[in-house]
N, C-alpha and C positions, 0 to 999 in steps of 0.2 A: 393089519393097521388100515384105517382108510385112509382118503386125499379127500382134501377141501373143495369146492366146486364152484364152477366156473361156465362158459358157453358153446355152442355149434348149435345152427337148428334150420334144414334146409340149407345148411351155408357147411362144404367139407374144408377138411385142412390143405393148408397150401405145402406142407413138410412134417412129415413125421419125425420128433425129437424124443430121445428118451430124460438126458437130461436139461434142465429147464436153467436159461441165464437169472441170474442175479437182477434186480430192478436195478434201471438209471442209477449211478451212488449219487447219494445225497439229494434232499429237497431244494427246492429252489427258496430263496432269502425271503423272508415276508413284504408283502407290500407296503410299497414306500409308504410312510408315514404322510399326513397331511401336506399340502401346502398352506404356507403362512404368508397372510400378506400382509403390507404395510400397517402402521400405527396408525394411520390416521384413513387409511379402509377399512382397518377391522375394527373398529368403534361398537361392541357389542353385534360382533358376526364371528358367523364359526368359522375358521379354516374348512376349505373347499376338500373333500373326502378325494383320493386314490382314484383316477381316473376307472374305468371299467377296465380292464385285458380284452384285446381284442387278436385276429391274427389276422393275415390277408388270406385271400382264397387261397392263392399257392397253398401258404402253411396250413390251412384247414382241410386242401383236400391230399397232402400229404401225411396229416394227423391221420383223418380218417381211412384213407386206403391202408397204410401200417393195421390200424384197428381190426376191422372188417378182416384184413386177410390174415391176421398174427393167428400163430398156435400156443401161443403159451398159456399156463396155467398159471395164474398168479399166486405167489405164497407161497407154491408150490413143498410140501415138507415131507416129514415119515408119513404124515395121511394125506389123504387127495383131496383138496381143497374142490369146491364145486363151482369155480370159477371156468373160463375154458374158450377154446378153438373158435374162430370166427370166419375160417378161409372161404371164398366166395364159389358157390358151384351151380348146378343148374337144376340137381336132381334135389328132390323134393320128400319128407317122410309126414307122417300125419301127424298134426301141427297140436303136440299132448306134451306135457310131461309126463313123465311114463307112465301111463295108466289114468294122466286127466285129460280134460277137453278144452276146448278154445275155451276163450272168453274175451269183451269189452273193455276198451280202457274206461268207461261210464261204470262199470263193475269195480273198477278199481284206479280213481285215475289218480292215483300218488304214487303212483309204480314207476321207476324210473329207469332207461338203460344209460350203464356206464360204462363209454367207451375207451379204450387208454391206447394211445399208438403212439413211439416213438419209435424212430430209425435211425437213434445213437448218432447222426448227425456222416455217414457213411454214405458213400456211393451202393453198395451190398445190403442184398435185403436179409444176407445169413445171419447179422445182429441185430435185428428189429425186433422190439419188443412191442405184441401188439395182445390185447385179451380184452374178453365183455364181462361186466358183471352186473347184476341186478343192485336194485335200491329201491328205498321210501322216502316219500318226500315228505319231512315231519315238520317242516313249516315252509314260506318262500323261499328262501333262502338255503334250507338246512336236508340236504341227503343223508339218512341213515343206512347204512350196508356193514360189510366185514371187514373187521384188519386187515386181514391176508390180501385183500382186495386194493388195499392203500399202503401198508406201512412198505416204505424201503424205494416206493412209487412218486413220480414229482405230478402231481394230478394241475397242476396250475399251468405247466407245461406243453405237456401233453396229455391230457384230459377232455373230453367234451361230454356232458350228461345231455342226453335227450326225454324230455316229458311229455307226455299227454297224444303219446300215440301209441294203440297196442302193436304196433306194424316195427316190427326194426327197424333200425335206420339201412337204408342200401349202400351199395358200394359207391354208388354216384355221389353219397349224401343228402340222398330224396328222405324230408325225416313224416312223409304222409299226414304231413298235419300235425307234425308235433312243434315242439320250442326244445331249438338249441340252446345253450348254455354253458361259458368256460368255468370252471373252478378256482378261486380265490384262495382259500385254503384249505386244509387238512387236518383231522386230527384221529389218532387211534388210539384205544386204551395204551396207559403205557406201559401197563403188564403183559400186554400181546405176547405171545409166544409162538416163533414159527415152528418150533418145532410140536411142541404139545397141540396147536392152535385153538389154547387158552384164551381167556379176555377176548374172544375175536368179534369186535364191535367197532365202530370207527362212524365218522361223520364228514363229509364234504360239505364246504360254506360255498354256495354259485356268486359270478360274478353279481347277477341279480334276477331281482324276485320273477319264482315261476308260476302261471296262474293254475297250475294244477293243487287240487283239494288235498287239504293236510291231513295225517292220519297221524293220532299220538300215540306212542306208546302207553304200553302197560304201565299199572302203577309200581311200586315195590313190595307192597303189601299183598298183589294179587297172588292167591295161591289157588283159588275158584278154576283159573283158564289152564290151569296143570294136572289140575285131577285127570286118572286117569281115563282112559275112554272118551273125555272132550274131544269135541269132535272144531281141529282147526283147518282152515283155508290157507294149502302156498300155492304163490302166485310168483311163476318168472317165465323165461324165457330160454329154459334151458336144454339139454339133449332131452332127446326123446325116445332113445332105443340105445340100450347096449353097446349095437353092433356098428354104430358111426359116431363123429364127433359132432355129429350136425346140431344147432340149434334152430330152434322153432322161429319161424318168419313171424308167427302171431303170437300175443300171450296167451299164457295158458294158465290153468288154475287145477285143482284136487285136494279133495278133501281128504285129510289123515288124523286119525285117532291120537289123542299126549298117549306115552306107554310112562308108565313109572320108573323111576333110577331106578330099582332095581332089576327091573326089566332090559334097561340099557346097561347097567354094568353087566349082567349076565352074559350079555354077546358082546364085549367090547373091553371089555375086563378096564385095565388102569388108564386107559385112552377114554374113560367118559369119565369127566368132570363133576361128579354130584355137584347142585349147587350153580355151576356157570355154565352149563348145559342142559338141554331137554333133548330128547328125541321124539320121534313121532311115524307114526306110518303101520301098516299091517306089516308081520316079515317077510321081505321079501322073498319070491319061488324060487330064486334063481335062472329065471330067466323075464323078460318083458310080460310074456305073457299071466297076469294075475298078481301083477309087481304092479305097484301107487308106492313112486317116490320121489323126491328132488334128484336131481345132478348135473352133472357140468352145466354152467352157463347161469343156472339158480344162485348161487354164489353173490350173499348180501341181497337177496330180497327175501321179502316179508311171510312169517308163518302168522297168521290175522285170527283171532277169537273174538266172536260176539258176545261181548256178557251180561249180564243180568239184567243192564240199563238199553239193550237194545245195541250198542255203542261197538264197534268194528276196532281192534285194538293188535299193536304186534305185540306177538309175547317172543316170538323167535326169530332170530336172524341165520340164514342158511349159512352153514359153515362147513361142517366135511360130512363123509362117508367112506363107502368102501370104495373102490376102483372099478367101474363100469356100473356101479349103482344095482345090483339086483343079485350078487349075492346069494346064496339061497339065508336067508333069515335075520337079515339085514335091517335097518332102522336109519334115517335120515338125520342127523347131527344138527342142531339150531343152538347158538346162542341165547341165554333166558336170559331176555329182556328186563324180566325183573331185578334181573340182579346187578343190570348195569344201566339201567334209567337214570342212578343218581351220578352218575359220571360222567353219561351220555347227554342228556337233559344238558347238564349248562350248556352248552355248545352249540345247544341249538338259542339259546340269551344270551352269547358272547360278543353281542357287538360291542367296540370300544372307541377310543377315539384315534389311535394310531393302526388300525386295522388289523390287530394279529388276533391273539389268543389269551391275552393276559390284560386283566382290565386298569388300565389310567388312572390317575388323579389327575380334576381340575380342581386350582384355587385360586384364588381374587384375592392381591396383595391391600391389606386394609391402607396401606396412606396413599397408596396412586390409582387405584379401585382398579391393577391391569388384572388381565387372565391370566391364567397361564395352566397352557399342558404339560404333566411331566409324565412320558411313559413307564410303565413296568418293564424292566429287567428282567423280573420273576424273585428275586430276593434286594431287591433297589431301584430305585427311580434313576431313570436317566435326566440328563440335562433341561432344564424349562423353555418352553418355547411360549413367546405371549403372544394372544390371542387381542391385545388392542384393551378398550376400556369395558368394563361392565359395570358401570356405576349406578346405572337405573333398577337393581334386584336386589334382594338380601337374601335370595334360594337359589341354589344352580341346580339339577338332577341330570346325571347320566343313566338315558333308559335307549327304548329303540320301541316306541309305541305302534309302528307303521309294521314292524318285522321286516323290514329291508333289508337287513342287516347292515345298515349304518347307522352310526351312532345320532341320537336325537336327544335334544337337551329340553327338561321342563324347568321354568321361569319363574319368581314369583316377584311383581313387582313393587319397591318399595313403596312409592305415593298411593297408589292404592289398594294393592293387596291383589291386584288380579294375576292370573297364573296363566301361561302361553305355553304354546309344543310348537318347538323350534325345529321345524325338519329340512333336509336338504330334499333336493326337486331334482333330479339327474336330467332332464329334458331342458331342463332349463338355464343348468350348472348355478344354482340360486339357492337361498335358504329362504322357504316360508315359517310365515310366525300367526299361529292358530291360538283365536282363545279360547281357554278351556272350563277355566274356573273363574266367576266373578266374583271380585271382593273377598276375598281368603287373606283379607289383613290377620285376622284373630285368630287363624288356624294354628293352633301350636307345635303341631308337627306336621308333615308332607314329607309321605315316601314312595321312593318310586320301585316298590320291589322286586318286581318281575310280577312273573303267572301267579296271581294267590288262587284263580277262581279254577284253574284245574283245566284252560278253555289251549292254552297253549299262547294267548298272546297278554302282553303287560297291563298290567292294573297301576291305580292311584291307593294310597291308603291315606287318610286325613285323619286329624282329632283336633278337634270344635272347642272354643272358649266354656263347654261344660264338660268337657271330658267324655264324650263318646266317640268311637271309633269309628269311621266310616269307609268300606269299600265300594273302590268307584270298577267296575268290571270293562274293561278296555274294550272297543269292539275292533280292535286294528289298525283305524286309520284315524286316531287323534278324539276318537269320540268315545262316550263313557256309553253302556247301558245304566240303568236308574239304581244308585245309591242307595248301597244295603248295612244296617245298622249292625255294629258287633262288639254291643257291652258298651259299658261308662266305666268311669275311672281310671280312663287312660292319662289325666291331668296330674298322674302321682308321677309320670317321670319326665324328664327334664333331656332326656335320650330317646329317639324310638329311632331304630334305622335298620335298612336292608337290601338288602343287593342282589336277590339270588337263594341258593339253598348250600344251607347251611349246615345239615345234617345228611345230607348225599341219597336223598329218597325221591328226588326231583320233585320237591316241592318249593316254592319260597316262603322262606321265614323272615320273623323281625328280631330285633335285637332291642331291648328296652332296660332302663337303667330309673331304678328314684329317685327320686332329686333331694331325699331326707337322710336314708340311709347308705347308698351308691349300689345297695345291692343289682346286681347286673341280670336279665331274666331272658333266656329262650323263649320266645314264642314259634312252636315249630306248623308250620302251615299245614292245610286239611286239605286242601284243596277244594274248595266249595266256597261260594262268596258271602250266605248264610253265616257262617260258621268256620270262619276262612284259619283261625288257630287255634291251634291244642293250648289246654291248661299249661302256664307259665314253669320253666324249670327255673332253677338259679344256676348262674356259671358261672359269677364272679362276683367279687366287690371290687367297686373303679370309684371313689368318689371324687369330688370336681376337682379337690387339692391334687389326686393324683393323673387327671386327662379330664381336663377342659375343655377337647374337642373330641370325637367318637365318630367316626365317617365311614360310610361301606360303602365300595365303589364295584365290586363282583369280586371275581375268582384273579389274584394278584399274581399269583406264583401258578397259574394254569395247572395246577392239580384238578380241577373238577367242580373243587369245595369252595363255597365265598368264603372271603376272610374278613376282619377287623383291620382299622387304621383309627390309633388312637394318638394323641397330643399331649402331653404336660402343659403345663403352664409358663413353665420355662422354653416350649420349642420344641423337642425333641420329638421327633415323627417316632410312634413304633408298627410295625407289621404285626399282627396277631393272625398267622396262618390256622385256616379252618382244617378238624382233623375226621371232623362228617359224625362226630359222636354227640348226643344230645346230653352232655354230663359237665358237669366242673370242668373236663379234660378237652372240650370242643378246639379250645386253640389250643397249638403250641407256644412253644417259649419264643415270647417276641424278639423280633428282630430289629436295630435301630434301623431308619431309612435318612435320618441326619436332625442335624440340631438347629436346623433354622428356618421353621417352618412358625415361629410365633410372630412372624409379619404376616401372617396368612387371615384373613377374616371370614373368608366362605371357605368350605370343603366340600364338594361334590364328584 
């Protein structure tokens, strides 16, 4: 069997353990929910976002020493996860992963270390739970690494991610120039299996945004970066020889050939995954010497393929191997990317307005024009909380244009038609209001769906009093690149709305409905702004007699998938959970969310 991986590098263990404790039980509760201020301050203003988490030195440099000195191996299961040992020493090995050479964080700067120390809250360091693991910074905000590496972990607690330094962080917590950063929240496939270590994918949201360069994953279509013999780039920070637990003071990098499934089932028999696994690497000699592989310490960083368009992409996330890595004929264990970008992907667009994982409803009571937020449950809204008056718009949108990962609202206002990005200002504890679009009285529809153009940050999507469709391509911080045309005839429906993806390929889609026949149509995104949708599928007939209102706010029930929120005419809210299939079958059997939502007049 192997073990999943993990760190040491130049740094030896402080205690040799054979068996490994249990993570902290349980995560820490999500962040608090907004605060809401008065009726007559919040007059069209948003409730002030969850302050940042912060810790005092004390608690930061007892996070960190637990870190730095812990030997455990996270996830630790029947294989050896390639997470690992971080004990602080003085002797030094050549700064490789086994068999590659240094490298620049300029080479790679969305590489990220993640550190986890807790000391169970004990005078004795014999309960400390301390390990490093590698990561990709796939937007400000959003670390992509392994399960093994998070589930069962409270990262908001005792967590600290450092970016944009190839240098470790020290015992001292000298981070050489990089940007610390605490963790906000968590999430991992929920299929994760620590025993198989299945689904092993996982995402950390930073308190906030880090200025190191994004790198996106692969698509789900890519099968080009698998072939085999591709020649991919890992990059971590992990052991570097066999015969210690040390990891590498520098990062390092090495180049590994994709081997074929059958190639890795052949050495690996019912422990490789076809399908939610790749391997990669020459076979290992069975010893360092003529061995190029990941381990310990590698655990959740990036296996990177350049494809066709030039473009630097992960296709693999480090997850296990054998125990000591070399093996004689051995292969390095990565999770395929491709196979869990559509799961993964939302997570990194899950900003909301109560800060967790499960996206919100706002709406605007039509006789007293208040707001009001009502969270997701995950199968029901909780109680309303009102946000004051908003009686100057007849649009609300919940997007996150800046990728802060806090929630940003687009505006459309009544008397003129002009359209504003409503964002919070954390230097300031303030909401600015930026204009974006002038005069968009006439516009028939406005949606804020996320990524259509494939870039990794949110778009606008519009359709014009002649029925053309228009993508606006975001460039991050509340501004559009130049408006790209995609077809006419979008004036046949009387619905166009989107949230997110819909069909779990990480892309975003729309949802559109006629306004003659109710026929209901897929449009599944391309990702390109040219050409931002595939040919329309049908999924449904909704027509107006039977939902009146059609709303997508993202992913409700935190499966991965956006959903549908539809209306009667009579009131009655339903959930149409997304089941990621591009068929009649896309939602499940709706769910009531209650019967007295026909005082509502906006839905955003």
């Amino acid at each position: 069997m192997g073990t999943p991986m993990s760190g040491g590098g130049g740094r030896h263990r402080r205690r040799i353990r054979i068996a490994l404790p249990v993570a902290a039980a349980g995560l820490a509760a999500a962040v608090a929910g907004a605060l809401f201020l008065s009726s007559a301050q919040a007059a069209e203003a948003p409730p002030a976002p969850a302050t940042a988490a912060t810790k005092s030195a004390k608690e930061l440099r007892k996070l960190i020493g637990v870190a730095v000195s812990g030997d455990e191996t996270p996830g630790q299961a029947s294989k050896a996860s390639l997470s690992g040992s971080t004990s602080v020493g003085a002797a030094r090995v050549d700064p490789k992963i086994i068999g590659g050479t240094t490298t620049t964080v300029a080479r790679a700067p969305w590489m990220a270390q993640l550190w986890y120390g807790d000391d169970r809250g004990t005078s004795t360091t014999t309960d400390d739970v301390g390990f490093f693991c590698g990561g990709s910074v796939v937007s400000p905000t959003k670390i992509l690494t392994a399960a093994h590496c998070v589930k069962g972990y409270n990262w908001q607690a005792h967590g600290y991610v450092v970016t944009g330094s190839a240098q470790l962080m020290s015992d001292d917590g000298s981070l050489h120039g990089g940007t610390g950063t605490y963790v906000r929240r968590q999430w991992n496939h929920p299929s994760y299996s620590a025993t198989t270590i299945d689904n092993d994918i996982a995402v950390l949201t930073l308190e906030t945004p880090v200025r190191a360069t994004p790198i996106k994953m692969t698509t789900s279509t890519d099968t080009a970066s698998y072939a085999t013999g591709t020649k991919a780039t890992l990059y971590g920070w992990g052991r570097t020889t066999s015969a210690t637990q040390d990891l590498s003071e520098t990062l390092k990098t090495a180049v590994l050939p994709m081997r074929s499934d059958a190639t890795c089932s052949d050495y690996y028999g019912a422990d490789y995954r076809k399908g939610h696994m790749v391997c990669a690497g020459t076979p290992a000699t069975g010893a360092d010497s003529g061995t190029t592989s990941a381990c310990n310490g590698d655990s959740g960083g990036p296996l990177i393929v350049r494809n066709a368009a030039g473009q630097d992409r992960i296709v693999g996330v480090v997850s296990w191997g054998v125990t000591n890595c070399v093996e004689s004929g051995a292969y390095s264990v990565f999770s395929k990317v491709s196979a869990y970008v559509g799961t993964a992907y939302p997570r990194v667009d899950d900003s909301n307005l109560s800060g967790d994982q499960l996206a919100d409803l706002w709406a605007r009571a039509a006789a007293t024009k208040t707001g009001y937020e009502m969270d997701s449950k995950g199968a029901s809204l909780g109680a309303r909380e009102s946000w004051g008056s908003w009686s100057s718009y007849n649009l609300v949108l919940q997007t996150d244009l800046d990728r802060d990962g806090v929630q940003d609202l687009v505006l459309r206002r009544a008397s003129d038609g002009d359209v504003f990005w409503r964002h919070y200002v954390p230097s300031s504890n303030t909401w600015a209001t930026k204009l974006i679009a002038d005069n968009w009285k006439t516009r028939t529809q406005i949606v804020a769906p996320g990524d259509v153009t494939g870039d990794y940050l949110p778009d606008l999507v519009s359709v014009d009093s002649a029925g053309a469709l228009w993508v606006y391509p975001g460039n991050g911080g509340g501004s559009f690149a130049a408006r790209v045309k995609n077809g006419t005839g979008w004036n046949q429906y009387n619905v166009l709305r989107g949230h997110g993806d819909f069909t779990a390929d990480g892309r975003a889609d729309l949802i559109a409905r006629n306004k003659s026949t109710g026929a209901v149509y897929l449009y599944k995104g391309n990702g390109a702004a040219a050409s931002a949708f595939a040919a329309r599928v049908k999924v449904a007939t909704w027509s107006s007699t039977t939902y009146n209102v059609v709303a997508a706010v993202g992913d409700v029930n935190g499966d991965g998938v956006a959903d549908l929120l539809a209306r009667t005419p009579a009131g009655v809210l339903y959930l149409y959970k997304g089941t990621g299939t591009a068929t009649s079958a896309m939602f499940a059997t709706r769910v009531s969310l209650g019967a007295t939502f026909k005082q509502y007049d906006i839905f955003g």
